[in-house]
C-alpha positions in Angstrom: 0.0 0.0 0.0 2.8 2.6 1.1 4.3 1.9 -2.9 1.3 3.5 -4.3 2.0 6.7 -2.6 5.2 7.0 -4.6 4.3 4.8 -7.8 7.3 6.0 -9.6 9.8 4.5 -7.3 8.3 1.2 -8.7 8.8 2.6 -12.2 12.6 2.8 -12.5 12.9 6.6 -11.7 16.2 8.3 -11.0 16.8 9.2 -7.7 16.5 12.9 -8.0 12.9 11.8 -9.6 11.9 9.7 -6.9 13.4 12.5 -3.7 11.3 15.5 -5.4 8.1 13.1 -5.6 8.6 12.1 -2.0 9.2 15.6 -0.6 6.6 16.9 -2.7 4.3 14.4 -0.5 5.4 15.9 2.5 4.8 19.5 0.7 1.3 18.5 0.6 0.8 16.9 3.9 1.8 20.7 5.8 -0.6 22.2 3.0 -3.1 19.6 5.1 -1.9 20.8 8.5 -2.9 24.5 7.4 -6.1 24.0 5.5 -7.4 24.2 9.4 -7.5 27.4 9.5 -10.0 27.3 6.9 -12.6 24.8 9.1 -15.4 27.3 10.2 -15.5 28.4 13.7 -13.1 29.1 16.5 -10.1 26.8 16.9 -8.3 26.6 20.4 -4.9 27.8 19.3 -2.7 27.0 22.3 -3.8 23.1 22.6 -3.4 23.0 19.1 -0.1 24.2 18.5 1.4 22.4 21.9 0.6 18.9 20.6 1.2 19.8 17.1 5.0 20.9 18.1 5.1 17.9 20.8 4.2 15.8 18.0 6.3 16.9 15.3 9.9 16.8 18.2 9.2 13.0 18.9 8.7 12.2 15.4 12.1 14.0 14.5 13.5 12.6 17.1 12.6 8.7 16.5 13.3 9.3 12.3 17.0 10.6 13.7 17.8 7.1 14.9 16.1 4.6 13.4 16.3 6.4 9.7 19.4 8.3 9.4 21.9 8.1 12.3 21.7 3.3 12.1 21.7 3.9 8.5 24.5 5.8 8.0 26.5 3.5 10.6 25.3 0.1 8.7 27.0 1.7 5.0 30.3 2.7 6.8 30.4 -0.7 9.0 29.4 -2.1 5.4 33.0 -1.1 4.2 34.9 -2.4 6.7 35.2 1.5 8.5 34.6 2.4 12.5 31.5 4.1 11.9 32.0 6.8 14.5 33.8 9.6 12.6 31.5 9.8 10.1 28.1 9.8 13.0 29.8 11.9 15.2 31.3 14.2 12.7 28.2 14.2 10.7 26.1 14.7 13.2 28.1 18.0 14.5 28.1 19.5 11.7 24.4 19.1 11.6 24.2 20.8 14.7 26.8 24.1 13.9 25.2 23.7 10.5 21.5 25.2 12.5 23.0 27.0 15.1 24.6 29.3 12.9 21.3 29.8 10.8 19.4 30.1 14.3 22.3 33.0 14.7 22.1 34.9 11.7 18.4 34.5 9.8 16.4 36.3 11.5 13.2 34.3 12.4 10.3 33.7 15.1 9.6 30.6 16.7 5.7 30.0 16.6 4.4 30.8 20.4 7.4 33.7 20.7 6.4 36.9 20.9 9.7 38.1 20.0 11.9 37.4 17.2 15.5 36.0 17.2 18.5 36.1 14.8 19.5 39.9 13.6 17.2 42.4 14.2 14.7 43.1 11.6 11.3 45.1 10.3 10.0 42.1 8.4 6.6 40.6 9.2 5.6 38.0 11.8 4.0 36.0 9.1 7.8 36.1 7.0 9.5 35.5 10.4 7.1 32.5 10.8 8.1 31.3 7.8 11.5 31.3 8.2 11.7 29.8 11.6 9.7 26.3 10.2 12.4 26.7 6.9 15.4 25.8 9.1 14.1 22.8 10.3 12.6 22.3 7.1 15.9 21.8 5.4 17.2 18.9 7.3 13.5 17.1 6.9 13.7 17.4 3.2 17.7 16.7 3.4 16.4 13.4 4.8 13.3 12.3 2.8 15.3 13.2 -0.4 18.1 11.3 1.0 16.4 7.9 2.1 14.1 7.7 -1.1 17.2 8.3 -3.3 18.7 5.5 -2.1 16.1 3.1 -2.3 15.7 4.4 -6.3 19.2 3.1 -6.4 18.5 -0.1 -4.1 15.1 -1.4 -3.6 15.4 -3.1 -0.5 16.1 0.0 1.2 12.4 0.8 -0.3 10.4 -0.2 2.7 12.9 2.2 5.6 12.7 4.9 3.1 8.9 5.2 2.4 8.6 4.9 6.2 10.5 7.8 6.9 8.7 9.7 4.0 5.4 8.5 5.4 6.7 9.5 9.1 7.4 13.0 7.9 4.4 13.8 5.8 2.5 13.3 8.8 4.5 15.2 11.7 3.9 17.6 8.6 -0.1 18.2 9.4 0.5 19.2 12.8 3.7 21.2 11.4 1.9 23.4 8.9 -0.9 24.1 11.8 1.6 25.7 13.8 2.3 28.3 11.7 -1.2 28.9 10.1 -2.9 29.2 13.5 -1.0 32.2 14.8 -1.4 33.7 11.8 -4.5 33.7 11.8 -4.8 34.5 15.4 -2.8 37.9 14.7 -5.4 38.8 12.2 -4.6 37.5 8.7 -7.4 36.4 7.2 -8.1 32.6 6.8 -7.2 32.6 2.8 -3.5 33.7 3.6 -2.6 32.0 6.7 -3.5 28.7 4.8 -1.3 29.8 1.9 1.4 30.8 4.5 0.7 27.2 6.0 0.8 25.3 3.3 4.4 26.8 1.2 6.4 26.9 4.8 6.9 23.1 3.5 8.1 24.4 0.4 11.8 24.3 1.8 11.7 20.0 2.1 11.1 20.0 -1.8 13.7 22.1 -3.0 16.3 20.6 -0.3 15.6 17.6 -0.8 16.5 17.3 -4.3 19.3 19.2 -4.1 20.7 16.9 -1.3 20.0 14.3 -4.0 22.0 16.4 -6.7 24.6 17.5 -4.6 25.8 14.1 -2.9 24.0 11.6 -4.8 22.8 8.3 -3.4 26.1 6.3 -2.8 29.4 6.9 -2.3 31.7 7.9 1.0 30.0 11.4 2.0 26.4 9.8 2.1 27.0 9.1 5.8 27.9 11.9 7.0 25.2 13.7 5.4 22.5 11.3 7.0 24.3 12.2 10.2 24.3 15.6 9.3 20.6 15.6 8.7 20.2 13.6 12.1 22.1 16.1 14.0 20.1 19.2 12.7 16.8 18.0 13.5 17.8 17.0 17.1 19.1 20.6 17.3 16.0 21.9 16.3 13.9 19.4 18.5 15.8 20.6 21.5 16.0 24.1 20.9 12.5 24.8 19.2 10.1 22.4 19.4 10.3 20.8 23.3 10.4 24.2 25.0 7.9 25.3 22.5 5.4 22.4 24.0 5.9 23.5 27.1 5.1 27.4 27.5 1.5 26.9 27.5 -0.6 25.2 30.6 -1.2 22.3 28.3 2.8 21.3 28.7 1.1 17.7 30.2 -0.5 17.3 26.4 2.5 18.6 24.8 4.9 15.9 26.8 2.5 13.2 25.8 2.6 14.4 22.2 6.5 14.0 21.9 5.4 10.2 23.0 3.1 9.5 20.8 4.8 10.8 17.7 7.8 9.2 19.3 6.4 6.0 19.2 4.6 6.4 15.6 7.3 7.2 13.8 9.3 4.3 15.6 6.5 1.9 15.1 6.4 3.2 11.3 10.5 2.2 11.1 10.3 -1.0 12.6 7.8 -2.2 11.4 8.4 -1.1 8.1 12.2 -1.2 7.6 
């Protein structure tokens, strides 16, 4: 069943093919997360937004693991290599890779008040936007990644379209969170969808050029899964957690890095 959703892995696609119809599916799952803000009547933005981020940080979380950071270790064990340069060193610059765009693009985290990064005049709904594009890119790094391999190596298939499948949906809750304070601030409920729905824009385009940049085999395909690994956790730990928690829902928002936790590990297992 999970094939269908990408039918042209099945049809001999190249791998740049297959990541851009796989991130495109996760494009359209956060274009599902925002269309709630087009559902008629009031919508309790706190609760929403605490177990949509909760959510979306044990989903991240679990995919780190199971989908890129065991991964990466099997190809360089594989070879006959210590994996730990490549997890370790991969993973780091993950994390320097984020911190330095948390540094210097300026951006607000949804549920801040304030915005971080250089100071700016731009627009909450821009600043938004920018805050869900950095952890954006390591998503789409990751998706395009995994489902480029398994163009290259079907038995990897399975793993790969349950990371894909993991992503798309930490994706609905992903592309509520921004819609919903957007339209909380004002915007009317046409635009905050649209500003919703092309936050998710950023998986797409880097995930496709993580495909076209370091291709599907080869030695630097490691360190980039660890790489993608270690920018999500960054962003989990600085963004998303603490996020969940400034509200007086934090108890929902602890039990939503659980359950997303456990889906997207039950997803891998299972699956992969």
């Amino acid at each position: 069943m999970l094939e269908q959703l990408f039918p042209s892995l099945l049809d001999g696609a190249s791998p740049v093919t297959a990541a851009a119809s796989a991130t495109g599916f996760t494009f359209f799952m956060t274009a599902v997360g925002a269309a709630i803000v087009l559902l008629p009547g009031r919508i309790h933005n706190a609760f929403m937004q605490t177990i949509s981020l909760g959510f979306a940080a044990g989903v991240m979380v679990a995919a780190s693991v199971w989908s890129l950071l065991l991964p990466a270790m099997a190809m360089v064990e594989a070879r006959g290599e210590s994996p730990l340069l490549p997890a370790v060193g991969g993973f780091l610059l993950g994390v320097a890779f984020i911190f330095l765009l948390d540094r210097f693009m300026p951006h607000m985290h949804p549920m801040s008040s304030e915005s971080e990064g250089p100071k700016t005049k731009l627009a909450r709904s821009t600043l938004l936007f920018l805050a869900v594009t950095l952890h954006n890119i390591p998503e789409g790094m990751s998706v395009g990644l995994s489902i480029g391999m398994a163009a290259d190596d079907p038995t990897l298939l399975a793993g790969a379209l349950a990371l894909a499948l993991g992503m798309g949906i930490q994706n609905i809750p992903e592309g509520a969170a921004v819609a919903l304070p957007l339209l909380q601030d004002g915007m009317s409920r046409g635009k905050a969808f649209l500003a919703g729905a092309f936050s998710g824009l950023a998986e797409l385009v880097f995930g496709v050029l993580a495909v076209l940049l370091v291709g599907t085999t080869g030695v630097l395909l490691p360190w980039f899964l660890a790489f993608a690994a270690g920018a999500m956790i960054y962003v989990v730990v600085e963004e998303l957690i603490p996020s969940a928690h400034l509200t007086e829902h934090s108890d929902a928002g602890t039990l939503s890095v659980v359950a997303g936790f456990v889906v997207m590990m039950a997803l891998d297992v299972g699956l992969g």
